[in-house]
Biopython code that builds the backbone (N, CA, C, O; Angstrom):
import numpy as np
from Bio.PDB.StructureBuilder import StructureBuilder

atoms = [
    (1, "UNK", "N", (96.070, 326.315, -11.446)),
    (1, "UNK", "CA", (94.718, 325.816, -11.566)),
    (1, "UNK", "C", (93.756, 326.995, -11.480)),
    (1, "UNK", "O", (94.005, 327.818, -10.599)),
    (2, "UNK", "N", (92.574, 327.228, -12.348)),
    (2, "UNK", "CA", (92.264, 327.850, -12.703)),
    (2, "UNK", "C", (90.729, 327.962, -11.483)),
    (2, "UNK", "O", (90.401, 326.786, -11.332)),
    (3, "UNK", "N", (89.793, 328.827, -10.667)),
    (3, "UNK", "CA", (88.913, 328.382, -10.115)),
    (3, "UNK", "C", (88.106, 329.177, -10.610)),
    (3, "UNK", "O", (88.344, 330.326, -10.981)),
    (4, "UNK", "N", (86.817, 328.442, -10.653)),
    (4, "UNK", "CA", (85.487, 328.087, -11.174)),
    (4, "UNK", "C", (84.438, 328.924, -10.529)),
    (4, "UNK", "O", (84.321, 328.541, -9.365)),
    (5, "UNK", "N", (83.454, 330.114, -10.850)),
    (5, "UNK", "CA", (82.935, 330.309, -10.119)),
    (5, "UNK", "C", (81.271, 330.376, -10.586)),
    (5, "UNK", "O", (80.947, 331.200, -11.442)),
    (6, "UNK", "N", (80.467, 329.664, -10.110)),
    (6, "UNK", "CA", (79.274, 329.423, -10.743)),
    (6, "UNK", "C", (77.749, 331.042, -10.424)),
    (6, "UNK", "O", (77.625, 331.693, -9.386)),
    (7, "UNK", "N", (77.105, 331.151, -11.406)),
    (7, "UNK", "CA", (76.753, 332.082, -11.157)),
    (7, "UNK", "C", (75.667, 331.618, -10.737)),
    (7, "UNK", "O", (75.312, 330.578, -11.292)),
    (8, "UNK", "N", (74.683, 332.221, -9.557)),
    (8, "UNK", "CA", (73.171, 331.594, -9.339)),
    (8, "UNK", "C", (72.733, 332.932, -9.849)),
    (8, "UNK", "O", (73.198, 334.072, -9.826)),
    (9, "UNK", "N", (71.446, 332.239, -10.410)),
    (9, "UNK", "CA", (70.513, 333.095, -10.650)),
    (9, "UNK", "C", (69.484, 333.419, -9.677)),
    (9, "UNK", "O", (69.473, 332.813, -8.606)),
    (10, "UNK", "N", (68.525, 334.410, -9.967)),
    (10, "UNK", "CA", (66.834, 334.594, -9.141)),
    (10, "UNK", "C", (66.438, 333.626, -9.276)),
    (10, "UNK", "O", (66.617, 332.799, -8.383)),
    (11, "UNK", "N", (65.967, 333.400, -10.041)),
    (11, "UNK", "CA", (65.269, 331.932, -10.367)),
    (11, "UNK", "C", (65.638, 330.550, -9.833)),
    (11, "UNK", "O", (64.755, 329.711, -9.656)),
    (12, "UNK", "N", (67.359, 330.203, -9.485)),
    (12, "UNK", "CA", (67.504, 329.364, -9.195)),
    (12, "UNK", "C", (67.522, 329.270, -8.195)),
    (12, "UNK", "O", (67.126, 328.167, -7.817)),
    (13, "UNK", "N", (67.994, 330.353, -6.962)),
    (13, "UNK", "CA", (68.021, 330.718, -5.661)),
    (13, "UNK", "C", (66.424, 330.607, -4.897)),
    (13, "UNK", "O", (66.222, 330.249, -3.736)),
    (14, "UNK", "N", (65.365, 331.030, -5.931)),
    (14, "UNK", "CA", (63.923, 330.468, -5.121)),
    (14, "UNK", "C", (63.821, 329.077, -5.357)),
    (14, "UNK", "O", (63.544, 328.319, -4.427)),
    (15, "UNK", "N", (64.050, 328.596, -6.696)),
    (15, "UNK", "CA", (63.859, 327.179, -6.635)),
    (15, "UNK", "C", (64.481, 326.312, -5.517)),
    (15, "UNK", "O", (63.734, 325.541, -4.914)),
    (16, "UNK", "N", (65.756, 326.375, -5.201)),
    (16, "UNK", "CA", (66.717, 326.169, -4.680)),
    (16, "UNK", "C", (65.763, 326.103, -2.855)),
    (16, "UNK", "O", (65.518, 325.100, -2.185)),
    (17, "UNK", "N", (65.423, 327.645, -2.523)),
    (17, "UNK", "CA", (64.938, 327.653, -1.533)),
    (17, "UNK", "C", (63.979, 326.847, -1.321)),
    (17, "UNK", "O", (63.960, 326.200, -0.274)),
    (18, "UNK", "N", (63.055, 326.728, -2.202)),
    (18, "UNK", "CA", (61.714, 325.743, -2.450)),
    (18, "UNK", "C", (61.879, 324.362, -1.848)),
    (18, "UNK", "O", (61.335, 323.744, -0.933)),
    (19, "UNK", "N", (62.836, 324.124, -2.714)),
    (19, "UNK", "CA", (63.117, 322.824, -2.518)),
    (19, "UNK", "C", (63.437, 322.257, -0.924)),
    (19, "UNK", "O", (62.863, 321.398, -0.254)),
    (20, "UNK", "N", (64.507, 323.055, -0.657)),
    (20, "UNK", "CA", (65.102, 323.138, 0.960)),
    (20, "UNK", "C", (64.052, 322.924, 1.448)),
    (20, "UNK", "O", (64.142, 321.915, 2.147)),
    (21, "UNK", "N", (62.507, 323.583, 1.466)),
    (21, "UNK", "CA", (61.482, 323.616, 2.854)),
    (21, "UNK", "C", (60.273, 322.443, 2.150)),
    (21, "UNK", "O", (59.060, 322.571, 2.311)),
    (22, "UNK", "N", (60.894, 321.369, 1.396)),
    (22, "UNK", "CA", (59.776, 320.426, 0.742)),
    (22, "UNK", "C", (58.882, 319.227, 1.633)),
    (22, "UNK", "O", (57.894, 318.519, 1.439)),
    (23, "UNK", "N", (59.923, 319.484, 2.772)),
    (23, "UNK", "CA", (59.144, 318.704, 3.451)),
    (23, "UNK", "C", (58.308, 319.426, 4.984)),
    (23, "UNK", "O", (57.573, 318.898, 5.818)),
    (24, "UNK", "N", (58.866, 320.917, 4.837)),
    (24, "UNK", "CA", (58.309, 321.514, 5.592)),
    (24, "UNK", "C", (56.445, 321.507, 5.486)),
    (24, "UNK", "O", (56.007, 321.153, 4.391)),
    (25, "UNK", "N", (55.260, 321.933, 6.726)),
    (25, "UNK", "CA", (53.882, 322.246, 5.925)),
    (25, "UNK", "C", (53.663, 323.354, 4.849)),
    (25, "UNK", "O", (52.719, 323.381, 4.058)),
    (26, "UNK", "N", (54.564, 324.164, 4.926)),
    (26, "UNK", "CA", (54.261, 325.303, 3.756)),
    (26, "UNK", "C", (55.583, 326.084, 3.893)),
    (26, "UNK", "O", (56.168, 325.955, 4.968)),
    (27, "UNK", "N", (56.112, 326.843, 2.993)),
    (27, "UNK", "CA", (56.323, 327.820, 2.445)),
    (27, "UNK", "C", (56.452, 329.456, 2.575)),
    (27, "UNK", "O", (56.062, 330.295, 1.764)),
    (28, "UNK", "N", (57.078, 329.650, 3.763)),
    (28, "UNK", "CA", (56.663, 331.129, 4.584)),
    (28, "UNK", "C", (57.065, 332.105, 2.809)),
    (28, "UNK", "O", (57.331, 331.410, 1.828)),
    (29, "UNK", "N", (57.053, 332.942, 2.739)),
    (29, "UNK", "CA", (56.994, 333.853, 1.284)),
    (29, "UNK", "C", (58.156, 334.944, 2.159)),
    (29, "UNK", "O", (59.287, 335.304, 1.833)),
    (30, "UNK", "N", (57.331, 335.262, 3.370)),
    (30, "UNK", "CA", (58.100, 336.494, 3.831)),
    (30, "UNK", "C", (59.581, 336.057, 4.365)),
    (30, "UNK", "O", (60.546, 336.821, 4.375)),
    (31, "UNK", "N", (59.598, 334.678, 4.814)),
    (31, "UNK", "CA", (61.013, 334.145, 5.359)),
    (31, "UNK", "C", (61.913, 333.436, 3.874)),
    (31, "UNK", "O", (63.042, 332.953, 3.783)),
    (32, "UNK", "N", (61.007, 333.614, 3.026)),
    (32, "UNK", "CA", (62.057, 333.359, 1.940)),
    (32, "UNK", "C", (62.547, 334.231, 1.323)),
    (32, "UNK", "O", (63.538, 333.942, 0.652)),
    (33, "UNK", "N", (62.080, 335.524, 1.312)),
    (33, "UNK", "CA", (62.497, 336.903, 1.033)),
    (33, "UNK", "C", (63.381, 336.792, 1.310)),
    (33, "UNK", "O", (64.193, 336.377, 0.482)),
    (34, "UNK", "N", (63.859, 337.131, 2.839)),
    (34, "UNK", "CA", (64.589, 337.140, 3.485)),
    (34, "UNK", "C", (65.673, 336.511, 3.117)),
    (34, "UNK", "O", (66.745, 337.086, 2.925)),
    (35, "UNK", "N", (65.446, 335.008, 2.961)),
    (35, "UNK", "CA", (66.910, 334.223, 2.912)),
    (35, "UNK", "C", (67.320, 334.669, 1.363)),
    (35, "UNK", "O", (68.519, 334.684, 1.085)),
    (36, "UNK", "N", (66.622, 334.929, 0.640)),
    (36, "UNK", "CA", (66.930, 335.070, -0.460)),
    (36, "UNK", "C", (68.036, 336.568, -0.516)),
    (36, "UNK", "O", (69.058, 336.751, -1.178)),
    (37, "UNK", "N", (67.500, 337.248, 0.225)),
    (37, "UNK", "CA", (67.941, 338.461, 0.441)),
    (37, "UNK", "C", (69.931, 338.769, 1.255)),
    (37, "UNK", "O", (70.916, 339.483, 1.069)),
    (38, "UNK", "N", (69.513, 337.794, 2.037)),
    (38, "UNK", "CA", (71.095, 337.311, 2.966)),
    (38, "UNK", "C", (71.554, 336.928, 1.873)),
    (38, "UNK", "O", (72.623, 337.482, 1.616)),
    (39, "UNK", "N", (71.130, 336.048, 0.934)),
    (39, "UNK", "CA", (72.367, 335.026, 0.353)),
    (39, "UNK", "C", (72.320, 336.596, -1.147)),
    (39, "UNK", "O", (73.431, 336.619, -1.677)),
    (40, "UNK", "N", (71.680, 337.332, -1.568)),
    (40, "UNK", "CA", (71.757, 338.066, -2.439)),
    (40, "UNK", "C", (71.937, 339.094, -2.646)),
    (40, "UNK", "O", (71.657, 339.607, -3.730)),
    (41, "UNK", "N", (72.563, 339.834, -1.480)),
    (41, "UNK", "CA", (72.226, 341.134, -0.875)),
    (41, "UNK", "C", (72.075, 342.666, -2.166)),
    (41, "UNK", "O", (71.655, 343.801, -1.943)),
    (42, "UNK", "N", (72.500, 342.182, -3.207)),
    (42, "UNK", "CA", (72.598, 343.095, -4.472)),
    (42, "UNK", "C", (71.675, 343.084, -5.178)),
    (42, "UNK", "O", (71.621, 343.879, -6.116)),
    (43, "UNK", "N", (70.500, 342.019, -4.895)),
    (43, "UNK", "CA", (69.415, 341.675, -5.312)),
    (43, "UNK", "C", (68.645, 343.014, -6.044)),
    (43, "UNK", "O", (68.229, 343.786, -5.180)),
    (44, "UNK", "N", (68.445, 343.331, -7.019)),
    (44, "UNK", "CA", (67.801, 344.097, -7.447)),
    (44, "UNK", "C", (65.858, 344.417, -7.254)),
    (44, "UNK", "O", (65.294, 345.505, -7.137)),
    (45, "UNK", "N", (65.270, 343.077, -7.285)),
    (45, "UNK", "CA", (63.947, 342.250, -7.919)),
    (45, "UNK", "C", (63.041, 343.156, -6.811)),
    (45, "UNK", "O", (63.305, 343.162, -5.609)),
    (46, "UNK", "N", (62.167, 343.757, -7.287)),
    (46, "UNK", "CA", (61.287, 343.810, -5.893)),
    (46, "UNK", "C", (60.649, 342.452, -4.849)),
    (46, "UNK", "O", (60.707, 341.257, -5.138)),
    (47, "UNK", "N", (60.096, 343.007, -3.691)),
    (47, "UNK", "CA", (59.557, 341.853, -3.162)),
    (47, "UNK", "C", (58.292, 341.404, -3.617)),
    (47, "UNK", "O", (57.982, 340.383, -3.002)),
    (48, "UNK", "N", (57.520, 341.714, -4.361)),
    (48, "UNK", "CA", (56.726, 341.281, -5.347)),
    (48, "UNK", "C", (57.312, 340.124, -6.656)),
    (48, "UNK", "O", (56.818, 339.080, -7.082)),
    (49, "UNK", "N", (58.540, 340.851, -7.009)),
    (49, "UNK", "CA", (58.861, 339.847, -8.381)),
    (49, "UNK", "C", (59.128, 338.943, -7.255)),
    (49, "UNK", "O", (58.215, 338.121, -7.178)),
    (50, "UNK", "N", (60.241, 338.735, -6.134)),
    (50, "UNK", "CA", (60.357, 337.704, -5.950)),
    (50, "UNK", "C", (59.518, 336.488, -4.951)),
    (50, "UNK", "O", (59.849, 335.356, -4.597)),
    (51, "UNK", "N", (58.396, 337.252, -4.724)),
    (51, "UNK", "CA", (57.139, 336.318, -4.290)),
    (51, "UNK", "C", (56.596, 335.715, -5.571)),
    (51, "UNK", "O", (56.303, 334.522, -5.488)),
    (52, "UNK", "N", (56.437, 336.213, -6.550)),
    (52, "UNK", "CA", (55.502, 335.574, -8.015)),
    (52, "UNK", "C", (57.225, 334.142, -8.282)),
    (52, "UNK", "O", (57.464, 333.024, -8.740)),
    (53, "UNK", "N", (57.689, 334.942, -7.812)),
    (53, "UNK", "CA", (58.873, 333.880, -8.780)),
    (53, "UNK", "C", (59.299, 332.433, -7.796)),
    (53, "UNK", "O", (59.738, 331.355, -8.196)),
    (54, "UNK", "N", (58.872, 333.036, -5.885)),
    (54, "UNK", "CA", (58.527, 331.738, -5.045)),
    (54, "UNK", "C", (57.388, 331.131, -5.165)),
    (54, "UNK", "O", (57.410, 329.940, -4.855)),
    (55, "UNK", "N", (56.538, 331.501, -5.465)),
    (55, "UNK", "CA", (55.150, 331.072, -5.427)),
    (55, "UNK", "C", (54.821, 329.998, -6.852)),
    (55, "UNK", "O", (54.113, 328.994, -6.777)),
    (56, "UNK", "N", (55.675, 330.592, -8.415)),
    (56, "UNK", "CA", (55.695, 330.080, -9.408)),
    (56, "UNK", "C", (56.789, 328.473, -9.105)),
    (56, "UNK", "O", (56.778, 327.540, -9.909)),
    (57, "UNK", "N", (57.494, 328.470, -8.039)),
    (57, "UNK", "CA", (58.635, 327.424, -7.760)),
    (57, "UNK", "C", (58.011, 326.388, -7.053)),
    (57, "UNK", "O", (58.235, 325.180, -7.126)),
    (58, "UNK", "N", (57.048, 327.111, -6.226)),
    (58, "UNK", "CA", (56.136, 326.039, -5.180)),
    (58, "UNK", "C", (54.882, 325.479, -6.124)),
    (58, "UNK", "O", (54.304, 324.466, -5.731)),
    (59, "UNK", "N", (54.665, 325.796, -6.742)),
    (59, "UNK", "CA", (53.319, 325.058, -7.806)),
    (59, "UNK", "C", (54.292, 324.038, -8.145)),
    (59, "UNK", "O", (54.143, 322.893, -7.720)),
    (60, "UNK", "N", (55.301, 324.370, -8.895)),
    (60, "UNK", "CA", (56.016, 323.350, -9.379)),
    (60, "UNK", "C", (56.467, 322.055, -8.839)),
    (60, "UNK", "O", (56.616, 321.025, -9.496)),
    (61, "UNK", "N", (56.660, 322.204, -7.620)),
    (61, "UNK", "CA", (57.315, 321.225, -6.818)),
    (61, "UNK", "C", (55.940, 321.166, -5.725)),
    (61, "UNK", "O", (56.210, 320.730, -4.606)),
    (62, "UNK", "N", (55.088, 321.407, -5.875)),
    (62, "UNK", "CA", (53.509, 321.320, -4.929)),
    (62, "UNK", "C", (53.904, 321.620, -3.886)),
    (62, "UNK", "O", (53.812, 320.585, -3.226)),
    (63, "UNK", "N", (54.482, 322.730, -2.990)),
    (63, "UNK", "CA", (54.420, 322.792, -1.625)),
    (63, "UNK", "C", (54.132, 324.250, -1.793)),
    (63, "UNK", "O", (54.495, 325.221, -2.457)),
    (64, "UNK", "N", (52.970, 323.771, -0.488)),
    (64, "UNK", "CA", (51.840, 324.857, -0.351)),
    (64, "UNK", "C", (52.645, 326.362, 0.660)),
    (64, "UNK", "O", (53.423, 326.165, 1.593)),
    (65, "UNK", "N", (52.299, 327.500, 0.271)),
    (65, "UNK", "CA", (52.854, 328.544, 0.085)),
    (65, "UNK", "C", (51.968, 329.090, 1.086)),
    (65, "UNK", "O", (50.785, 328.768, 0.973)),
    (66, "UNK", "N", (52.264, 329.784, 1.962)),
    (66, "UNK", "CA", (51.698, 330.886, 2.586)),
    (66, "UNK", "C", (52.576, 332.361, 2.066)),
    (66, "UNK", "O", (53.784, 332.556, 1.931)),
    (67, "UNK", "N", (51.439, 333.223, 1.864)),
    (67, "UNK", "CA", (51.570, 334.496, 1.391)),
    (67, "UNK", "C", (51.385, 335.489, 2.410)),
    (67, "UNK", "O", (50.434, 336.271, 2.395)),
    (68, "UNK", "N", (52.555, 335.472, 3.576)),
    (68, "UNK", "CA", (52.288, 336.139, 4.429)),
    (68, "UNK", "C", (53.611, 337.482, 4.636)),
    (68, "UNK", "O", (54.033, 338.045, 5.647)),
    (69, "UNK", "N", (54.007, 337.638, 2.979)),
    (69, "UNK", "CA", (54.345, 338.901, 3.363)),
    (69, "UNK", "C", (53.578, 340.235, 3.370)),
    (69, "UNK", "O", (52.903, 340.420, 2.358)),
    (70, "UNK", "N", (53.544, 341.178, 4.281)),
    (70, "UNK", "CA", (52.638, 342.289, 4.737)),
    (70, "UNK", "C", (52.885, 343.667, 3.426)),
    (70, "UNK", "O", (53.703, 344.576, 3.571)),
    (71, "UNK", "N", (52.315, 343.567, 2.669)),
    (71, "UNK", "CA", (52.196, 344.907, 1.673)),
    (71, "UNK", "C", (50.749, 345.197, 1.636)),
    (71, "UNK", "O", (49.771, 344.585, 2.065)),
    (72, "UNK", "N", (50.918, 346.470, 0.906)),
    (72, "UNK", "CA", (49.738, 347.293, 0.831)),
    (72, "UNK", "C", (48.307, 347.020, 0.397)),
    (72, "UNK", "O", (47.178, 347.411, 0.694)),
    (73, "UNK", "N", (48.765, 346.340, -0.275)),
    (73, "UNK", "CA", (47.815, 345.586, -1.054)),
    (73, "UNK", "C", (46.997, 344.847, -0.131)),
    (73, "UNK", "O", (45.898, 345.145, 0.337)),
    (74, "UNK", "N", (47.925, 343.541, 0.104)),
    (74, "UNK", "CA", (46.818, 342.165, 1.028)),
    (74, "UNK", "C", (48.078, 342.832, 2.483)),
    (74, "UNK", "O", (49.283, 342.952, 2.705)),
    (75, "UNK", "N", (46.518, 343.130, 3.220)),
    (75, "UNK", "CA", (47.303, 343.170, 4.807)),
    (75, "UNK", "C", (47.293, 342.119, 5.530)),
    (75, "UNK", "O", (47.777, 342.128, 6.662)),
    (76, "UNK", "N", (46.653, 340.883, 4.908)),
    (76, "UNK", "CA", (46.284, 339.796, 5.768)),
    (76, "UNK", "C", (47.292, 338.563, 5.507)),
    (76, "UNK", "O", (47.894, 338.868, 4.477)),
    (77, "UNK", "N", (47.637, 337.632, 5.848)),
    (77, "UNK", "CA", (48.381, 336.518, 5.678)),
    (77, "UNK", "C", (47.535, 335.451, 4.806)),
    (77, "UNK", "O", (46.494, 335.073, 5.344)),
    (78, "UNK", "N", (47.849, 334.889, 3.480)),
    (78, "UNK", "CA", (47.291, 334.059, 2.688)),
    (78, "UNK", "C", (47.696, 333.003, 2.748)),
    (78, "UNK", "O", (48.916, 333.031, 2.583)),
    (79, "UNK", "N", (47.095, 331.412, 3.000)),
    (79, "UNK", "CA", (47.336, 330.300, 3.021)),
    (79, "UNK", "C", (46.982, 329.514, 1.706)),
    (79, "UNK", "O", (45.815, 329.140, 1.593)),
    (80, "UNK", "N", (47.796, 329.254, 0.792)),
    (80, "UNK", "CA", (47.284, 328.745, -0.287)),
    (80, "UNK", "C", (48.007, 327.151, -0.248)),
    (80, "UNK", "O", (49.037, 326.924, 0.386)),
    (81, "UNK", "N", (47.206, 326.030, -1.109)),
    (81, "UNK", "CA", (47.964, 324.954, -1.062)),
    (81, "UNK", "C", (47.311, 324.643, -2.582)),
    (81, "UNK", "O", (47.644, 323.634, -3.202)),
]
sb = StructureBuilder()
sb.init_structure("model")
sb.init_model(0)
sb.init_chain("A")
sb.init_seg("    ")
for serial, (resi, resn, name, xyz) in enumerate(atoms, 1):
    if name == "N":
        sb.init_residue(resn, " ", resi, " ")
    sb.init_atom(name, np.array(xyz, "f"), 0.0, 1.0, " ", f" {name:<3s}", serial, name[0])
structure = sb.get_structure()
């Protein structure tokens, strides 16, 4: 018997995460890095692509996103819904 091994993608791994915290109030960005990161560790994506690509998953499925990972850019924590 032959076994099967399915490939996840970036894309499906934030959706995926998205979904998991739908009934949570929001959306940590910086704790989804993270998990994304454990389950991907070869992950190439910066943490930028893969905030646009959580943030693009949470519009979709409406759960409101906090943007509280710390880069150079925004030093402050963003609450968006």
């Amino acid at each position: 018997m032959a076994s099967t091994f399915h490939t996840i993608t970036l894309e499906k791994a934030a959706e995926a995460y998205v979904l998991s915290r739908g009934k949570a109030h929001f959306l940590s960005i910086a704790q989804a890095i993270r998990a994304i990161r454990t389950l991907m560790p070869a992950c190439k994506a910066t943490d930028r692509d893969l905030e646009e690509l959580l943030a693009a998953a949470s519009i979709v499925h409406g759960v409101p996103v906090a943007f509280d990972l710390k880069t150079a850019v925004a030093a402050q924590p963003r609450l968006h819904s």
